[in-house]
N, C-alpha and C positions, 0 to 999 in steps of 0.2 A: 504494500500500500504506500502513495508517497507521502510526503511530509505533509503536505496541503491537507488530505485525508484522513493519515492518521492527528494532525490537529483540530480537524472539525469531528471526525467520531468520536472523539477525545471530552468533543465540547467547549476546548479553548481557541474558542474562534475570534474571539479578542488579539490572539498572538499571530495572527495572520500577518503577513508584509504589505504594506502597501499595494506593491504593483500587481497582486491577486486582487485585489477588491475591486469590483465593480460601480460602474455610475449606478447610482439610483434608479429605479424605475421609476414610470409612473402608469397607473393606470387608470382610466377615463371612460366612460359611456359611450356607446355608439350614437352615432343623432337617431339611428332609428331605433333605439330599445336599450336595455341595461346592458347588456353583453361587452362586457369588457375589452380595448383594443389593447395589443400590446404599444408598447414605447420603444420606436424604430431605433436602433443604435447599431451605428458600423463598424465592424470590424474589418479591417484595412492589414495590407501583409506584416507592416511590424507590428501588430497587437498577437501576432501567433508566434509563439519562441517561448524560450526558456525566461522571458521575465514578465509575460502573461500580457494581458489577463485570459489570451489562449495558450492551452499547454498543446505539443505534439508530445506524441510517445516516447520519444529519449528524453523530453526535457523534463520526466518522472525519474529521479533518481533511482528509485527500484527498476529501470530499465535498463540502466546502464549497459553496456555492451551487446544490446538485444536489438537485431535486424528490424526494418521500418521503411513504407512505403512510402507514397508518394504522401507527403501534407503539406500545402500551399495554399495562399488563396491566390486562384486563377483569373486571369483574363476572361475566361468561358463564362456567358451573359446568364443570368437566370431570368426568367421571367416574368418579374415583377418591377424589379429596378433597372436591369440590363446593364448592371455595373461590376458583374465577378462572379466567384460563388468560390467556396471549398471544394478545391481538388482531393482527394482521397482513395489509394488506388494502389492496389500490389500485382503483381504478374508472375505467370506462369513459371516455376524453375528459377525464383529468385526466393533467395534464404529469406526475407520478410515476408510475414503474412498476417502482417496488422498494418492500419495507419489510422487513426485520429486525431481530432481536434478536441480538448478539454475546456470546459471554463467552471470554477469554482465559484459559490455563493459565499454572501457573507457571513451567513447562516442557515443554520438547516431551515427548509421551507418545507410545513406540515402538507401533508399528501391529498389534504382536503382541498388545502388553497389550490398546491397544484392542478388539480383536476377541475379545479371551480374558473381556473384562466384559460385561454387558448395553447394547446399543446399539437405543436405541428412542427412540419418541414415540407421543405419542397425537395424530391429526389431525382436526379437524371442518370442512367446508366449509359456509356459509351460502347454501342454493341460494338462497332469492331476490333474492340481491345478487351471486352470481355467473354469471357468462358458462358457459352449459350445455357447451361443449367444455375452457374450461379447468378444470372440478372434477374431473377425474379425475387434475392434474398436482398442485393442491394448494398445503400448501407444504412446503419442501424442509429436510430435518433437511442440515447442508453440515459439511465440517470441513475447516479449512483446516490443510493440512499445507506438510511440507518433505520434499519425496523425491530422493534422490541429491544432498542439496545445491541442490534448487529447490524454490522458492515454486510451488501449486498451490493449488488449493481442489476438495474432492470432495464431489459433491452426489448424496446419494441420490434417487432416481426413484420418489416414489409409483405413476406411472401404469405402472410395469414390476415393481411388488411386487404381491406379496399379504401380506392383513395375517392377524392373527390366525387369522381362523376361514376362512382361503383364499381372498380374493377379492381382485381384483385392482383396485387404482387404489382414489383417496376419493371418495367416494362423496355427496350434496350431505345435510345435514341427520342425519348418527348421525355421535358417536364414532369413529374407529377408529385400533385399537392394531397398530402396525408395525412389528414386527422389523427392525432392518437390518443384523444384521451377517453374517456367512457369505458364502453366495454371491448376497444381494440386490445388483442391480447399481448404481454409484455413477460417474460422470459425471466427467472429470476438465477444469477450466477451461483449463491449459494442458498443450505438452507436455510431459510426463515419464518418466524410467527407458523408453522407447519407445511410452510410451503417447499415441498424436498426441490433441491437443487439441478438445473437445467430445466424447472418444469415452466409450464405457459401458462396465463394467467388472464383474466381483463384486468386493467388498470383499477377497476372498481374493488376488485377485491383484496386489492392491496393497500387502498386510500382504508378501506375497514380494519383490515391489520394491524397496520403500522402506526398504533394509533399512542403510543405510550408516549411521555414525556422525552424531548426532543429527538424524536423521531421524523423523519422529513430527508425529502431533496438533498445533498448538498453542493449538486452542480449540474451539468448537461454536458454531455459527451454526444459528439459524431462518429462515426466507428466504420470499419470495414475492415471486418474479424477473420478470423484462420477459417477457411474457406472448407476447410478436411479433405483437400485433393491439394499437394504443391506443387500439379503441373497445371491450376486453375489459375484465370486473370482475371480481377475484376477493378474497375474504372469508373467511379463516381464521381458525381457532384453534388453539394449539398448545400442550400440556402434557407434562408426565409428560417429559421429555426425560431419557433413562440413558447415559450415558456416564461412561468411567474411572471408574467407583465409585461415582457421585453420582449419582441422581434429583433432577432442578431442576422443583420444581412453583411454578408460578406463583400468585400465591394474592392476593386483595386485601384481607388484614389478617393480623395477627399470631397462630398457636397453635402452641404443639409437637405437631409429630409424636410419639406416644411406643413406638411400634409395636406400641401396644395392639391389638384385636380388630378384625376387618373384612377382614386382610390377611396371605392365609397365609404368605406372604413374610418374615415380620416387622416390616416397617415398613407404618404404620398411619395410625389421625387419633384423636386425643383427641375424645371428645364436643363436638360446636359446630362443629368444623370440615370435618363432612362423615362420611362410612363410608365405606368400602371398599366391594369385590365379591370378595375372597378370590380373587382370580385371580392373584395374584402383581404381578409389578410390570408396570406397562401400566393399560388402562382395557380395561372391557365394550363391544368392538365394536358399532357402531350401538345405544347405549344413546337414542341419539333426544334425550336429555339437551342444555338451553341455555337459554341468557335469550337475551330482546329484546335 
């Protein structure tokens, strides 16, 4: 576990370092109902490294000396902002068979609120750089939590959802935007509160769980895990990530958001930085949308 982790399942999340902490969210009304937006915040290439507030996989001292795919944030446009996305990506007959992106909270966030905000991402798989059985697994929106007093990590299951517009798993070469909170099922790494270890879950059932004193969140991970074949490739992109209040769009230069027009949600793109598709928060399923 690394130091980030073993001091928040610890509970001294007061000793945290600066450069892990996060901007504040905020969260706000939709104009048409209560439904909660998140609070657009960009993550730009140097927020992902070893001095955060995104971690990649070596920059976890318990990784040290362990093999590690592609983690960048890309040029490749997502489609909502059209300004980047998270690359995340290992290949066939190469010693890595992980790559993600980490961001720690400032504290644990109980599993109620979790579920009670928008929990999503938007995913893209590059069919011809990925292994044709594993595009439909993807990569994994994960959160690592503390339930009854133990360390878990819960990874949602592209290939057992259906995204937006009903279709199940990702699908190689479109966009798509995937709900995960409700009863989308979620994977848990060890066991916990009775739930034996590698088993699948809804999300709901574990907001009921994990219900004990500072049990909660205590960050959001992107992931693209050991595939269980090392002559498999697979080649993602990952944006638009909603969690606890905040949409983390990945972008590779600097503009504010100003939740101008594009985006009936309220949050938006300033002219230069892309338009919206007035879907609310997510991206246009199979928008087909990428760079080289």
């Amino acid at each position: 576990m690394s130091r980030v982790r073993s001091v928040l399942v610890a509970a001294a999340v007061a000793a945290l370092p600066a450069a892990f902490l996060p901007a504040a969210a905020g969260v706000a009304a939709t104009p048409d109902g209560p439904r909660p937006r998140p609070n657009v915040v960009r993550v730009l290439p140097g927020d992902l490294g070893p001095d955060g507030p995104w971690l990649r996989l070596q920059d976890d001292p318990s990784n040290a000396g362990r093999p590690y795919g592609v983690q960048e944030v890309s040029p490749f446009p997502d489609s909502v902002f059209h300004d980047g996305s998270l690359h995340l990506a290992v290949a066939g007959h190469d010693p890595a068979q992980q790559a993600q992106a980490a961001h720690y909270f400032t504290a644990a966030v109980p599993l109620t609120e979790v579920a009670a905000r928008p929990l999503a991402y938007d995913l893209y798989v590059k069919g011809a750089t990925s292994t044709p059985d594993a595009i439909p697994f993807g990569a994994n929106l994960q959160l690592p939590v503390v339930c009854q007093g133990a360390f878990t990590t819960l990874s949602f299951q592209p290939q057992l959802a259906t995204d937006s517009e009903g279709r199940t798993g990702a699908v190689a070469d479109a966009w798509r935007h995937f709900d995960a909170g409700g009863s989308t099922q979620w994977r848990t790494s060890r066991a916990v509160a009775g739930f034996a270890a590698q088993s699948d879950h809804p999300l709901t059932d574990y907001v009921g769980a994990c219900d004990a004193a500072g049990d909660g969140a205590i960050g959001v991970i992107a992931n693209v895990g050991r595939l269980g074949d090392a002559t498999a490739s697979l080649d993602t992109y990952v944006d638009n990530i909603a969690v606890d209040g905040t949409l983390y769009d990945f972008a590779v230069e600097d503009c504010a958001h100003d939740g101008g027009p594009g985006h009936s949600s309220g949050y938006g793109s300033t002219p230069g930085c892309g338009s919206g598709n007035g879907n609310g928060y997510g991206s246009r399923a199979d928008s087909g949308r990428g760079g080289a």
